[in-house]
Structures are given as C-alpha cells and as structure tokens.
C-alpha positions as CSV (number, residue, x, y, z in Angstrom):
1,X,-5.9,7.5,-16.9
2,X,-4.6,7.5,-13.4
3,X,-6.3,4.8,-10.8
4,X,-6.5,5.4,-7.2
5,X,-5.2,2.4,-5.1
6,X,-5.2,1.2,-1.5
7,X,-3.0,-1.4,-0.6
8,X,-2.0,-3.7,2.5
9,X,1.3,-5.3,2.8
10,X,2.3,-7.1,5.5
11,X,5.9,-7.6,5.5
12,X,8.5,-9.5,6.9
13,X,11.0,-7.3,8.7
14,X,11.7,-9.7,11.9
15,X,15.6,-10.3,12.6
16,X,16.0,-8.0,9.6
17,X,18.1,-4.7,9.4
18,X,16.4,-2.3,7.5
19,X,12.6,-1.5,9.6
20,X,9.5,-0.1,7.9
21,X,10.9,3.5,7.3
22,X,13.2,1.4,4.7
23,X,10.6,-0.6,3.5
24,X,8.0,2.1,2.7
25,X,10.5,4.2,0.9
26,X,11.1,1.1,-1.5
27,X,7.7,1.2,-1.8
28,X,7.4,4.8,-2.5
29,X,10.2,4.5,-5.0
30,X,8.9,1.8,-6.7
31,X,5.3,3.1,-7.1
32,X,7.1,7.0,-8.3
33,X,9.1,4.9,-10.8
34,X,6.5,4.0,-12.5
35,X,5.2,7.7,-12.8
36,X,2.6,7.4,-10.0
37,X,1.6,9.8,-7.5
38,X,2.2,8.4,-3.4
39,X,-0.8,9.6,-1.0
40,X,0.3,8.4,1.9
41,X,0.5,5.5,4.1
42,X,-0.7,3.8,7.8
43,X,1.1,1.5,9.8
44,X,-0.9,-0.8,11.1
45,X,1.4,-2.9,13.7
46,X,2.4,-6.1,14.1
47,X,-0.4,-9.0,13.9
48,X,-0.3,-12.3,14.8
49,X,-1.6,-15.2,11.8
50,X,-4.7,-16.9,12.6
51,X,-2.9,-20.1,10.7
52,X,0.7,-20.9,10.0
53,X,1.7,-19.9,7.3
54,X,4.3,-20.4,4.7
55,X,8.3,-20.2,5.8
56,X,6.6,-20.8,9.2
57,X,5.5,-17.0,9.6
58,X,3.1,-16.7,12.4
59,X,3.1,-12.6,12.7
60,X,4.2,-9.9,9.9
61,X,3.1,-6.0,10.4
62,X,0.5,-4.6,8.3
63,X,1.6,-1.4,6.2
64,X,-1.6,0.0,4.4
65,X,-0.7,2.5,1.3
66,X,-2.9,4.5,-0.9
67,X,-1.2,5.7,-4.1
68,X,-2.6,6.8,-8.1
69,X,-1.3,4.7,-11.0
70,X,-1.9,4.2,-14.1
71,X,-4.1,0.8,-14.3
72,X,-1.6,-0.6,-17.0
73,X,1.1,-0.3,-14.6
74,X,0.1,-2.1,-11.4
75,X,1.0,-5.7,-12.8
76,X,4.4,-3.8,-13.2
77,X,3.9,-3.2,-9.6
78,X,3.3,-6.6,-8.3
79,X,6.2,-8.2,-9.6
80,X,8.7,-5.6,-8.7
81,X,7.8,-6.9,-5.1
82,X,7.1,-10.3,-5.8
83,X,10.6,-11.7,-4.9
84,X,11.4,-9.1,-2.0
85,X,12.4,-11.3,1.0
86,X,11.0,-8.3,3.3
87,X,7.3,-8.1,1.6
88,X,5.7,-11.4,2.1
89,X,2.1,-10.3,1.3
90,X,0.8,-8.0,-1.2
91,X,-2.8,-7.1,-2.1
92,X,-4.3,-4.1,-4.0
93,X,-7.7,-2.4,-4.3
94,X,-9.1,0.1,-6.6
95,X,-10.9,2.7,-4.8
96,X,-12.3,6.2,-4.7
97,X,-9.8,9.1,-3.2
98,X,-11.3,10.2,0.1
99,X,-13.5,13.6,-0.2
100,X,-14.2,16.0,2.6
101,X,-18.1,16.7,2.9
102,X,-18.2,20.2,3.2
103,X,-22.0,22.7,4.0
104,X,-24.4,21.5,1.4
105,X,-24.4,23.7,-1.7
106,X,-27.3,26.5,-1.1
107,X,-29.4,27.0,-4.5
108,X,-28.4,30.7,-6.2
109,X,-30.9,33.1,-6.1
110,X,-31.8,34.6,-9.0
C-alpha cells in the first residue's frame, strides 16, 4: 500500500552547475523509479544555519517535496541520495494527502 510523504531537502547547489530545476528532476526520477507517484514540490529559498555545520556549510536552500511510495521502498530512497554531493540533508515524514473541505454534507430526505 502506497504511503503519502512530505520531505525537506536542503541541498548544496553553491558554486555548482546544475541549480534546483536539475536537482528536483533527480529527485522526481528517483522517487518514479521506484514506482511512486510525485505530487509536487515547494522551494523554500536559501537559509542561513543557526550552527556550522559539517564541510563548513553555513546556508543550503530548502526544497520541500510531497510524493506516494510504497513504505518498503523509502529506505531504497534514502540511500539513492545518500552520497549525492548536491543533497546534503534529507528528512522524510509520513503524512495525510491534503483534502479540500467542501459545504457540509446535508442529511437526505426521505
């Protein structure tokens, strides 16, 4: 059975080539490779760290992606971009898809 996911990557795309339009399609290719459904994704802009952090990072820009996957596969997921130089963060939450509240349902007559 198909999860739904939201995830945040920040990634590290400073001095490097290929922007986020590259870096979300890896990610959307990664995630349809693995026979999920993408939803759609929010860029969220460059942030500066509150701490140094590893590699001496002190900014990365926040990409936020929902997506459906099977919960067997996200592991598979993970380390796909566990070694990609330009995502240095990854973190994923299971969550509900986002429903639109429509007029309250009236009782039928009878």
């Amino acid at each position: 059975m198909k999860q739904y996911y939201e995830a945040m990557f920040i990634l590290d795309i400073q001095g490097k080539e290929e922007g986020v339009d590259a870096v979300l399609t890896t990610i959307k290719q990664a995630i349809e490779s693995l026979d999920g459904v993408f939803k759609g994704a929010q860029r969220l802009e460059r942030r500066r760290f509150e701490r140094v952090a590893v590699k001496k990072h002190d900014s990365g820009y926040y990409l936020g992606v929902t997506f459906e996957l099977e919960s067997g596969k996200l592991k598979e997921l993970q380390e796909k971009f566990k070694f990609d130089e330009k995502i240095f963060r990854q973190s994923y939450l299971r969550s509900k898809p986002a429903t639109v509240k429509g007029p309250e349902a009236q009782p039928a007559s009878v």
